[in-house]
ROKOL-996174 format. One record per residue: residue in three letters; x, y, z of N, C-alpha, C, O in turn. Coordinates in steps of 0.05 Angstrom, whole numbers, padded with zeros to 5 digits, always signed. Layout:
<sites>
ALAXYZXYZXYZXYZ
...
</sites>
This chain:
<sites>
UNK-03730-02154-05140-03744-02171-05121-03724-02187-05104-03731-02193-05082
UNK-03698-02195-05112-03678-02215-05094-03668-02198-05080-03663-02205-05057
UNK-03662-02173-05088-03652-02157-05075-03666-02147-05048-03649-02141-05032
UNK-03693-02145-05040-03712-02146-05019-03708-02168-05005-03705-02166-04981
UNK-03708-02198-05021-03711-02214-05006-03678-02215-04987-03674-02218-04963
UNK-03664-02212-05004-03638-02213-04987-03634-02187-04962-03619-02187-04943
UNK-03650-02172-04970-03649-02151-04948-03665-02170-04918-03657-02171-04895
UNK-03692-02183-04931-03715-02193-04903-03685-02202-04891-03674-02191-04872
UNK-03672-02227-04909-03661-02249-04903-03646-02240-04886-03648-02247-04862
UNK-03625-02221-04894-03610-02212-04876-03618-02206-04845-03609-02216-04824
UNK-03637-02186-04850-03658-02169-04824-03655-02198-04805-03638-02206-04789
UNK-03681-02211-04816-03689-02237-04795-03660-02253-04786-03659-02265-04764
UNK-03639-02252-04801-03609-02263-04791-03593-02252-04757-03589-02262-04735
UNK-03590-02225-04774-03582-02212-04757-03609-02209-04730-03608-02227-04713
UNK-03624-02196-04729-03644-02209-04709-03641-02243-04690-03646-02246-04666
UNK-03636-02254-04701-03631-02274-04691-03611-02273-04672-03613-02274-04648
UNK-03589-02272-04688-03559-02273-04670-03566-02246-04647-03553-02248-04626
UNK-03582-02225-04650-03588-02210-04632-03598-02230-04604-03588-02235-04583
UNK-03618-02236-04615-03638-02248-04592-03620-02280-04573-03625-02287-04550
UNK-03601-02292-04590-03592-02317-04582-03561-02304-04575-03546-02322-04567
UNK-03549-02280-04575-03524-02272-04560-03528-02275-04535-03550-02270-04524
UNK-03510-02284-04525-03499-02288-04491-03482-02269-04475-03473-02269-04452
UNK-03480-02252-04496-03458-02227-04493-03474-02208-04486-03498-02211-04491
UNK-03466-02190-04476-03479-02162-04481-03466-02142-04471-03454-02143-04449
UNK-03469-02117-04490-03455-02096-04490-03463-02079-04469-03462-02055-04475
UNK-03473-02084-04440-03469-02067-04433-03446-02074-04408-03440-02096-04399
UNK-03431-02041-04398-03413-02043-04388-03422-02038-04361-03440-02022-04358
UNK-03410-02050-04339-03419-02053-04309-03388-02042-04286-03384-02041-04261
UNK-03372-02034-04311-03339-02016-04293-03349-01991-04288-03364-01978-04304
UNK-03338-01980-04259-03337-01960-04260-03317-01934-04273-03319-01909-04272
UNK-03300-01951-04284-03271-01942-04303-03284-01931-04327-03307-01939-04334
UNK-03266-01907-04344-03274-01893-04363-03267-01906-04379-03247-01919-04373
UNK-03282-01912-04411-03274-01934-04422-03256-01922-04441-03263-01900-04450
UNK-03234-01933-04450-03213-01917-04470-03224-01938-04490-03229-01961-04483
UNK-03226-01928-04520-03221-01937-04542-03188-01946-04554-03168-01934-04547
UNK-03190-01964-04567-03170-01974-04577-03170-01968-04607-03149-01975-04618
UNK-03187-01959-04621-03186-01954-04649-03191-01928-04660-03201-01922-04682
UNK-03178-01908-04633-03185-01878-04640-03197-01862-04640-03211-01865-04620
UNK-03202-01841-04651-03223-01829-04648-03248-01821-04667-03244-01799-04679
UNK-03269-01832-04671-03293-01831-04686-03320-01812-04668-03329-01805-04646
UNK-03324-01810-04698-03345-01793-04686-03385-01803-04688-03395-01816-04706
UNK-03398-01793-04668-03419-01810-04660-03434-01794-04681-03422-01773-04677
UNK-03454-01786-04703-03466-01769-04718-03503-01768-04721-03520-01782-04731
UNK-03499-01736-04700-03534-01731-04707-03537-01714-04727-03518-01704-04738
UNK-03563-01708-04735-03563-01690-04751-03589-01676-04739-03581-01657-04726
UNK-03613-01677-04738-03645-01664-04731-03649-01681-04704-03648-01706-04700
UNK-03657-01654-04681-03667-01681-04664-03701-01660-04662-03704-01637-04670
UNK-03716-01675-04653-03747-01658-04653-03764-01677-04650-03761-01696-04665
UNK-03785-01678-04630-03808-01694-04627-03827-01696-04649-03843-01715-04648
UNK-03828-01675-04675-03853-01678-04701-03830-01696-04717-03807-01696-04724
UNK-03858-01714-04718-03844-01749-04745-03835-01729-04769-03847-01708-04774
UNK-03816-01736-04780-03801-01724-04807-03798-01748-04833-03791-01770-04824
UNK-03799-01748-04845-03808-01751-04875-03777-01761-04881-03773-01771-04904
UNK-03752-01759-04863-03728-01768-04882-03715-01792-04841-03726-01795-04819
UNK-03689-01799-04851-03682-01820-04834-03664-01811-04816-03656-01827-04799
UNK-03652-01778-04817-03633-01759-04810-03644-01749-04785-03636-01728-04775
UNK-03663-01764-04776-03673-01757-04744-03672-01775-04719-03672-01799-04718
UNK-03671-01755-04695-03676-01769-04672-03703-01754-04651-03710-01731-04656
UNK-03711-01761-04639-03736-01755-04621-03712-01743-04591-03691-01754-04585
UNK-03721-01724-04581-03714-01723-04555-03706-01739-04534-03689-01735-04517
UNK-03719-01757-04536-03725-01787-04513-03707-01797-04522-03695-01811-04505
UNK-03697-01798-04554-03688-01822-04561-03666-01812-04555-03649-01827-04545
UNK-03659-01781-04560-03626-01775-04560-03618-01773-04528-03595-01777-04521
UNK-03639-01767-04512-03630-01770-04485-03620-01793-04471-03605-01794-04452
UNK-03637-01820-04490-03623-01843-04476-03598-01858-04492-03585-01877-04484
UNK-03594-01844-04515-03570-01849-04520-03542-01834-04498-03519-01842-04495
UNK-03552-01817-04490-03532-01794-04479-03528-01814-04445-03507-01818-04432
UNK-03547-01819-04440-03550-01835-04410-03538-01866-04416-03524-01876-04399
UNK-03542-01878-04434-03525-01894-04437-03490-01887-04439-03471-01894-04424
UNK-03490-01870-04462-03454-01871-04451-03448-01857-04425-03426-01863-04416
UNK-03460-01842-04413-03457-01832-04377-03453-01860-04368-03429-01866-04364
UNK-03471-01880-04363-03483-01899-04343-03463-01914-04347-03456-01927-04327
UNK-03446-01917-04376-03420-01938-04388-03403-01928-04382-03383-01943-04386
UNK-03395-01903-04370-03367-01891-04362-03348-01884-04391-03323-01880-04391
UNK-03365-01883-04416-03367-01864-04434-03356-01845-04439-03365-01841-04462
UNK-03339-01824-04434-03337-01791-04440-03335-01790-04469-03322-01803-04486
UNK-03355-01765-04468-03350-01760-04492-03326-01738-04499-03325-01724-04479
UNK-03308-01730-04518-03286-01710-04515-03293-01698-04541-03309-01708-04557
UNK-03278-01671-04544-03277-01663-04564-03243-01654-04578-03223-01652-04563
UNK-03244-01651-04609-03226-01661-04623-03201-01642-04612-03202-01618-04608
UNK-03176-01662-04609-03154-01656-04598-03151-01660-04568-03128-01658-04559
UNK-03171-01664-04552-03181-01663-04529-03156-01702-04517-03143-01710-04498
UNK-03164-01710-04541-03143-01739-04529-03138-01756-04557-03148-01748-04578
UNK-03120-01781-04554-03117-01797-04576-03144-01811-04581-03149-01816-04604
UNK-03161-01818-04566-03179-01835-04576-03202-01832-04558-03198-01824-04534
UNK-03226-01837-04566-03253-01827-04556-03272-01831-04568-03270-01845-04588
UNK-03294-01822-04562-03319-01819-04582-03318-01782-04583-03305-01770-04565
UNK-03331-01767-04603-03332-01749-04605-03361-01752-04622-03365-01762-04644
UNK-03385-01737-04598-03404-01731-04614-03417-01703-04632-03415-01679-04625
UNK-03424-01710-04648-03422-01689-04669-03449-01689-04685-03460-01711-04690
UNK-03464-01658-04698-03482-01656-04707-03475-01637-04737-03463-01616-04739
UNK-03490-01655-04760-03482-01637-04778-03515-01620-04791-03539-01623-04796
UNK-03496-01604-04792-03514-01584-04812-03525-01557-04803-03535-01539-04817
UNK-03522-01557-04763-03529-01531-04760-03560-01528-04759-03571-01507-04765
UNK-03574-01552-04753-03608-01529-04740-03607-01522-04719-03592-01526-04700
UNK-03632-01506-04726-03643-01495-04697-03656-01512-04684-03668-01505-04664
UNK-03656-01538-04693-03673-01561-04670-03654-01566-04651-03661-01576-04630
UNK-03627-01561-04656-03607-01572-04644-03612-01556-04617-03618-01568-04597
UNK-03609-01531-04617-03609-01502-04600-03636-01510-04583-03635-01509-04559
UNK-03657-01517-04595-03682-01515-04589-03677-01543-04564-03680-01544-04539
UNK-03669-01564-04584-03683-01595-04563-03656-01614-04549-03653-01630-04530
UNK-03634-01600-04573-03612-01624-04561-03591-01605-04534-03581-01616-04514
UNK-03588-01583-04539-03574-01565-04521-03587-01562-04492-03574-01551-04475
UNK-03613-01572-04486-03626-01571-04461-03612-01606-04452-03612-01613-04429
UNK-03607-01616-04464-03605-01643-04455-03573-01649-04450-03567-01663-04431
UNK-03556-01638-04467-03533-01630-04474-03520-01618-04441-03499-01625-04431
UNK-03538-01600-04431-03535-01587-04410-03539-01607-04388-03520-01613-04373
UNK-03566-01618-04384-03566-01640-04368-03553-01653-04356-03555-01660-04332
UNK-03531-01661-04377-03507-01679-04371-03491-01672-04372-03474-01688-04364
UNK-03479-01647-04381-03453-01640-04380-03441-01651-04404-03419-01661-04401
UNK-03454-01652-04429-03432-01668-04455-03430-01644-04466-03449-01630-04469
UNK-03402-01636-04474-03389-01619-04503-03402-01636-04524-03415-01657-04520
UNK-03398-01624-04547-03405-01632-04574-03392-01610-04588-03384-01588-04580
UNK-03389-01623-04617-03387-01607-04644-03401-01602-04659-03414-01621-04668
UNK-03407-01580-04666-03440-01568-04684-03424-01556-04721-03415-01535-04729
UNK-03429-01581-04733-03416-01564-04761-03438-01551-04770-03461-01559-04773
UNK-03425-01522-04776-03445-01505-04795-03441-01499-04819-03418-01496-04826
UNK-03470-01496-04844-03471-01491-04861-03461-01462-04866-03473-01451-04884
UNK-03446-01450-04857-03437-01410-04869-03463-01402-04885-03484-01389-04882
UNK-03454-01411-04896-03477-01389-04916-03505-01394-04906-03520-01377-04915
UNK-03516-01409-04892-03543-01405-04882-03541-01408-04856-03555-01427-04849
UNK-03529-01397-04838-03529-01395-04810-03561-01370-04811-03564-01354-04830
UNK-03576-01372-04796-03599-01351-04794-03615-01362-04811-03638-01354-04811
UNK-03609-01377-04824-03631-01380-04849-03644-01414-04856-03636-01435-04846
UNK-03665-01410-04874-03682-01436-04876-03665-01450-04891-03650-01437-04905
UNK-03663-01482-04893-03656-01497-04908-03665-01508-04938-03676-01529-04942
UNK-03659-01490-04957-03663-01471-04977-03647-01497-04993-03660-01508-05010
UNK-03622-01506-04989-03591-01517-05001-03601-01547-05006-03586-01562-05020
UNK-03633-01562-04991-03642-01586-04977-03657-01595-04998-03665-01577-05013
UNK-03664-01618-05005-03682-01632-05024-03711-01646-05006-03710-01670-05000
UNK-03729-01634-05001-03743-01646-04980-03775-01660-04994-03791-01650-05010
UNK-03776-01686-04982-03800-01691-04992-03822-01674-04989-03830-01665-05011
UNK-03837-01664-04968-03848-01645-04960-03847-01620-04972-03869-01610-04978
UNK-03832-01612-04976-03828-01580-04975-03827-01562-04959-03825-01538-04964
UNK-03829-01574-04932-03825-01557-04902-03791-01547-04909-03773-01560-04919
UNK-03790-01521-04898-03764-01516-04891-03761-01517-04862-03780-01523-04848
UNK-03733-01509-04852-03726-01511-04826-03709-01495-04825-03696-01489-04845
UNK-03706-01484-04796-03693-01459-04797-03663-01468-04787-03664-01488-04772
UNK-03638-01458-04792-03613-01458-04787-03610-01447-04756-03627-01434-04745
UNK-03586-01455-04743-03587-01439-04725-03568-01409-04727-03548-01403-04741
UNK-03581-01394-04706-03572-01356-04710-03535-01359-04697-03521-01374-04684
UNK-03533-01331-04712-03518-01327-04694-03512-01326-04665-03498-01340-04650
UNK-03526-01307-04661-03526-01313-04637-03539-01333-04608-03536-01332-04583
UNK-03551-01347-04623-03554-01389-04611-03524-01403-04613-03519-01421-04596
UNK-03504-01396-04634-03484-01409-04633-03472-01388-04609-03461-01398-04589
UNK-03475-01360-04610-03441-01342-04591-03454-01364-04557-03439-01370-04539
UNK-03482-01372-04557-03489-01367-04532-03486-01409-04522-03483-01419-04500
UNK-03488-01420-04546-03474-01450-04544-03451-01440-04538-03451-01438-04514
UNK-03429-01432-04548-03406-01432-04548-03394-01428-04517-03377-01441-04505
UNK-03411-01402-04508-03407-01400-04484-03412-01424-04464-03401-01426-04441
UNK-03424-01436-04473-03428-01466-04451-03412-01484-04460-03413-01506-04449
UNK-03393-01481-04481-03371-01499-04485-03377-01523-04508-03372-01547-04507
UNK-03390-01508-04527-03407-01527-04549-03376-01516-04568-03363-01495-04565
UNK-03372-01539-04586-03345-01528-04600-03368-01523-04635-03391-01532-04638
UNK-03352-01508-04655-03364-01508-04680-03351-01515-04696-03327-01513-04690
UNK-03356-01526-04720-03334-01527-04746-03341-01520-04762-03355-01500-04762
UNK-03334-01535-04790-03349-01515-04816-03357-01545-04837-03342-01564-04842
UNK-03383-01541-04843-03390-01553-04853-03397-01553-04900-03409-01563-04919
UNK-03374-01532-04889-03372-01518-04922-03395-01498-04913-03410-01497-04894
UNK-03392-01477-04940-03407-01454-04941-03441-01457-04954-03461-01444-04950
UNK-03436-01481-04970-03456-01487-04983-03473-01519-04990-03492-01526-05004
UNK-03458-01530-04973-03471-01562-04963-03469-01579-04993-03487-01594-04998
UNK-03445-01575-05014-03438-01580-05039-03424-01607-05037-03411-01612-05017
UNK-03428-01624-05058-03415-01653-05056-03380-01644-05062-03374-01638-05085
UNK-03367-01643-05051-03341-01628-05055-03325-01641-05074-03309-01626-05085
UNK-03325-01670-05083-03311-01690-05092-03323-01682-05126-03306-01689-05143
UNK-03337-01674-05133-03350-01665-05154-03340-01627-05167-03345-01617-05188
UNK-03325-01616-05144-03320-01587-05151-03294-01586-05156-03277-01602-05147
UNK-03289-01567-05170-03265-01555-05182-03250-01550-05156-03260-01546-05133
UNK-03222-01550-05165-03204-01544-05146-03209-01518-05132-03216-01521-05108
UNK-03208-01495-05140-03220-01473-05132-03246-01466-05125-03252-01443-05117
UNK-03266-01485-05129-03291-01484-05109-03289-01504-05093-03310-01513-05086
UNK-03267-01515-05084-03266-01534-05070-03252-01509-05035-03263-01504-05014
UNK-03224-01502-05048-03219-01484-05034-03232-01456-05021-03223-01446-05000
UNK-03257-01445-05038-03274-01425-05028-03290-01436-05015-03297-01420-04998
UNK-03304-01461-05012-03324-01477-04997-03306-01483-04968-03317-01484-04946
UNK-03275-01488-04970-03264-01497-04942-03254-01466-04931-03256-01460-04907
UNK-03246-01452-04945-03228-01433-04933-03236-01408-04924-03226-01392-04909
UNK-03269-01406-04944-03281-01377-04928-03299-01388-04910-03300-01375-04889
UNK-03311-01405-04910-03325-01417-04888-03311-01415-04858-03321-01405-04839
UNK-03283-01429-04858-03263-01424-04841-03250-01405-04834-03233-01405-04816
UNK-03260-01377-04853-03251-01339-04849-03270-01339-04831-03262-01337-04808
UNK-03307-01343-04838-03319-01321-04833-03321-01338-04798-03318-01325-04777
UNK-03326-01365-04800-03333-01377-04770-03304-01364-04748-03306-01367-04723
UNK-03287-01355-04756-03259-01357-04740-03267-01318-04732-03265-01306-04710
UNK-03278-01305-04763-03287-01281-04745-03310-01269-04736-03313-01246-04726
UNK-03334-01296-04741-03349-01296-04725-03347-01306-04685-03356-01296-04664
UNK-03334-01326-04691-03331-01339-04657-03299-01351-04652-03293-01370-04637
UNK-03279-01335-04667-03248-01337-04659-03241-01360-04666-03218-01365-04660
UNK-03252-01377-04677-03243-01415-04681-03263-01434-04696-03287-01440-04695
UNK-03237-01443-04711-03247-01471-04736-03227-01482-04740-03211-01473-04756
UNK-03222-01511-04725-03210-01518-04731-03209-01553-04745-03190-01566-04754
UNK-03238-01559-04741-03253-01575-04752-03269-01574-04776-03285-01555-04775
UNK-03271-01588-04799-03296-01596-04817-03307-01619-04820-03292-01638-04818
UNK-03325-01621-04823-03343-01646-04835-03352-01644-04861-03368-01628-04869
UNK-03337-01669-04878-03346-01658-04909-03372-01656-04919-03373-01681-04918
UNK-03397-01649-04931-03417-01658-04934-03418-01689-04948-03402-01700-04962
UNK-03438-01695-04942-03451-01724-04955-03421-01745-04943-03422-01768-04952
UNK-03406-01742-04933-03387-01762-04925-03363-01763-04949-03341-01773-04948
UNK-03372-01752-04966-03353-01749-04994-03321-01733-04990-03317-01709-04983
UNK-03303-01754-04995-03280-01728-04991-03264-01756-05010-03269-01780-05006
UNK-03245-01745-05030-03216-01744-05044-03185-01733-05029-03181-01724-05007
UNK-03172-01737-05044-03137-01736-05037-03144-01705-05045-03130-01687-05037
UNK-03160-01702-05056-03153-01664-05065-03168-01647-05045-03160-01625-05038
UNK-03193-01659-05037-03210-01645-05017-03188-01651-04994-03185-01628-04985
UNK-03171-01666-04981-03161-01669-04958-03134-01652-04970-03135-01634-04954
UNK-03119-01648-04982-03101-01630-04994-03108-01600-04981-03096-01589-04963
UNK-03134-01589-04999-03147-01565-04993-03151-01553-04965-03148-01530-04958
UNK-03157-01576-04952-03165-01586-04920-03143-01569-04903-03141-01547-04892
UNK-03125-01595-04911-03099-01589-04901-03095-01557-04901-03099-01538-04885
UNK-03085-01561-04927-03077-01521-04933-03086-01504-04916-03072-01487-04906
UNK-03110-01508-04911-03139-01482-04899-03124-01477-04873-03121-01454-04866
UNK-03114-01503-04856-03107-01502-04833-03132-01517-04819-03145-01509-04800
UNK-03137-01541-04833-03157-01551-04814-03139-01572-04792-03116-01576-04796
UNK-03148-01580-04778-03131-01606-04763-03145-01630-04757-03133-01650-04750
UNK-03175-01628-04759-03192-01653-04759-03212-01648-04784-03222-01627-04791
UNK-03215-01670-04793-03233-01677-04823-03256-01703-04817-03250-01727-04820
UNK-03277-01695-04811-03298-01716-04805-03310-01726-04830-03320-01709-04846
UNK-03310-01754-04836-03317-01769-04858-03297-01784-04872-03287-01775-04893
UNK-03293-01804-04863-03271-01824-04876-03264-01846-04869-03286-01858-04867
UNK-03252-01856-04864-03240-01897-04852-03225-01883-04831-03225-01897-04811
UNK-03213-01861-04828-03210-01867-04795-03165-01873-04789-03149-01879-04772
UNK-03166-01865-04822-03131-01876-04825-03121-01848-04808-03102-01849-04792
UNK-03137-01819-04813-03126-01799-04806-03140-01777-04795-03164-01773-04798
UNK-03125-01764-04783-03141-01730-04770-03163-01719-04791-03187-01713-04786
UNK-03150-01717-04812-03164-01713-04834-03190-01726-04841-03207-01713-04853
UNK-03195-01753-04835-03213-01774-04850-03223-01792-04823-03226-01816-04821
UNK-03226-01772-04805-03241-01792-04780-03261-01802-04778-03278-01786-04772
UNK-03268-01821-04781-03291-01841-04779-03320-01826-04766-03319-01805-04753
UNK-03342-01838-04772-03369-01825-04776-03391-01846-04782-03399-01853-04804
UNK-03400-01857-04751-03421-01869-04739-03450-01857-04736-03462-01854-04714
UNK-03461-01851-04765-03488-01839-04762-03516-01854-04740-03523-01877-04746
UNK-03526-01845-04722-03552-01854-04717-03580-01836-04723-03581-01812-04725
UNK-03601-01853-04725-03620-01848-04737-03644-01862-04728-03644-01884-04716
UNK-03665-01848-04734-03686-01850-04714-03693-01885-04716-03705-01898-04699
UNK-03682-01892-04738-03683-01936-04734-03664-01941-04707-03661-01964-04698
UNK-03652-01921-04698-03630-01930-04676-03637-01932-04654-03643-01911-04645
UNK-03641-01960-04631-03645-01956-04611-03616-01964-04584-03594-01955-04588
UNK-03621-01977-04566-03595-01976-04548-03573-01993-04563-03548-01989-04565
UNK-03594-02017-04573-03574-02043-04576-03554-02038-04608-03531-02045-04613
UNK-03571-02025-04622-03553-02023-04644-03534-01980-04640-03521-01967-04657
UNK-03540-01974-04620-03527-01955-04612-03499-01966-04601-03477-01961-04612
UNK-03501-01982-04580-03484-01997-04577-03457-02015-04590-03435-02019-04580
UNK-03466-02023-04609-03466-02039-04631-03446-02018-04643-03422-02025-04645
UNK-03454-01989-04654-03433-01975-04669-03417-01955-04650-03396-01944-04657
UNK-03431-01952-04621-03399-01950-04614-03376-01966-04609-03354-01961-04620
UNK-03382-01995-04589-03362-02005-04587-03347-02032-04619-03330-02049-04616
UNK-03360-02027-04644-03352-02042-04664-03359-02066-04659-03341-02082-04667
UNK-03375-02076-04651-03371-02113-04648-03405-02113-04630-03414-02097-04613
UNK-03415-02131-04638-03408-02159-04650-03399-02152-04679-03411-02134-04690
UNK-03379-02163-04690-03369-02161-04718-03397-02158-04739-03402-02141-04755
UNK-03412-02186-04732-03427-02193-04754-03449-02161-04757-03454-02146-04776
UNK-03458-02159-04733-03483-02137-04725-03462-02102-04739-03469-02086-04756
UNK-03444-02103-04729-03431-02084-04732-03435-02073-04776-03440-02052-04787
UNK-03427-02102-04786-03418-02097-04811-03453-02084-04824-03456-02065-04839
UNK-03475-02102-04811-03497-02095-04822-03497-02064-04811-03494-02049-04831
UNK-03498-02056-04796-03497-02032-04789-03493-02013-04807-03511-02000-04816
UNK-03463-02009-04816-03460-02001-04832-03461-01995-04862-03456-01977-04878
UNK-03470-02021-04861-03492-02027-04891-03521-02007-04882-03529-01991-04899
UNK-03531-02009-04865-03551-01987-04875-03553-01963-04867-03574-01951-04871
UNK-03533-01953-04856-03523-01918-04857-03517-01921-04882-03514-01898-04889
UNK-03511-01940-04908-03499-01931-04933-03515-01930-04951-03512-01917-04971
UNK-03547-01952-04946-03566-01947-04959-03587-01914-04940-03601-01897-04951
UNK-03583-01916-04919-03597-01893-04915-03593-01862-04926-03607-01842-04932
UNK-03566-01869-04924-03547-01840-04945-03549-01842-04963-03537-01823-04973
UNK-03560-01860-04984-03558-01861-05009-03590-01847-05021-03599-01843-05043
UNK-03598-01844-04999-03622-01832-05000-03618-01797-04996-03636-01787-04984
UNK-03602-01783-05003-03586-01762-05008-03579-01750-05036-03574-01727-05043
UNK-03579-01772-05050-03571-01768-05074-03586-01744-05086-03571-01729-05099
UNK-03608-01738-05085-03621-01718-05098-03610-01690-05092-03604-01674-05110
UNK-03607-01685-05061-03594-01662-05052-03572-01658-05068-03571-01638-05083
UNK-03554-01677-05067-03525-01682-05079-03520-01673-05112-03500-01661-05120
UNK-03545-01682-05130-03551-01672-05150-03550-01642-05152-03534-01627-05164
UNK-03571-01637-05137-03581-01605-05143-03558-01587-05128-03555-01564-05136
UNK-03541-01598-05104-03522-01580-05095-03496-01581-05119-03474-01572-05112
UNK-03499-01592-05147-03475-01594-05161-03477-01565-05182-03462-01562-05201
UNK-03494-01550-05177-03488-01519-05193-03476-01510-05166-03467-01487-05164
</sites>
């Protein structure tokens, strides 16, 4: 029960300092805005107009005015290696909602993105998923990725099997990074990116990383190529707390932020379970 109440307490806090700031994040330069703390990445996962049963969504509308806000802010988005510091937006897991709702919008504006895929269920339903419902969802095809690619959508690998990696043996640590990174390199010539699942990565998962020949590693504090920072939004996300986790500040708004991407992920755990055979 304190634990709720400290949650309202907080809510109605933060709310406040929302409503009585004098500041505001939006930007009125016509200058491209350079980051000073590197390069992180912005994280969708489902976008689709039908309401969904988990917090790993965005609505069309919603992802379009996220995308028109960083345009309108002088924003670019880049992709990895592309510069020292940026935002790089990024989708994990590979649906077909992506192909379906975010790639028409994607086009719109002219943003690259990174699409990590699950390998082993490219074509296929999300089988690997713990879902309240029991709806599956379909992966996206092969050939939805050769024909993104062609419009300059980049891919990575999101492991072969969407496995808590920090939990596997050294050698299923390495078959989860390294054939994932065979078959995508002879499926579409290039991988040079991963995103670990569930955000989980060790000194041994980034070891393995390394080895594979990866050169960027999404999920971590942001110290390295390896462990680049990962700004989830979610369908609770609207401009101001969009805002909020790109440019880091207001400090206070920022820290809540990230307090509940940690309770929202923690709402994963079940997947995380059942992906440990």
């Amino acid at each position: 029960m304190l634990f709720w109440q400290f949650l309202v307490g907080l809510f109605w806090l933060v709310l406040n300092l929302v409503r009585n700031s004098k500041k505001t994040l939006e930007l009125t330069s016509d200058k491209m805005v350079r980051f000073s703390n590197g390069i992180k990445a912005l994280q969708f996962h489902r976008i689709t107009p039908k309401f969904q049963l988990c917090g790993t969504w965005n609505k069309p509308v919603q992802f379009e005015g996220f995308l028109e806000y960083l345009c309108k802010n002088g924003i670019e988005a880049i992709l990895p290696g592309q510069r020292d510091s940026g935002i790089i937006i990024t989708f994990d897991d590979g649906e077909e909602s992506i192909y379906d709702y975010a790639f028409p919008i994607l086009k719109k504006y002219g943003v690259k993105t990174v699409v990590f895929l699950i390998v082993d269920y490219v074509g296929r339903r999300n089988l690997w998923d713990i879902t309240l419902t029991g709806k599956r969802v379909q992966h996206l095809s092969w050939d939805e990725i050769i024909e993104m690619k062609k419009w300059g959508i980049e891919f990575g690998s999101h492991t072969m099997t969407h496995r808590n990696l920090t939990k596997l043996s050294k050698e299923e640590i390495e078959h989860e990074l390294s054939e994932s990174k065979r078959v995508l390199r002879q499926k579409i010539g290039k991988c040079s990116s991963i995103s670990y699942p569930f955000n989980r990565v060790n000194s041994t998962v980034i070891k393995v990383a390394a080895n594979a020949g990866y050169k960027f590693g999404f999920g971590g504090d942001g110290s390295s190529n390896l462990l680049l920072k990962k700004e989830a939004i979610y369908i609770t996300d609207n401009t101001k707390t969009f805002a909020v986790k790109v440019f880091e500040k207001p400090d206070l708004l920022y820290r809540y932020e990230r307090i509940k991407q940690k309770v929202i992920n923690y709402f994963t755990i079940a997947t995380m379970v059942s992906r440990k055979r």
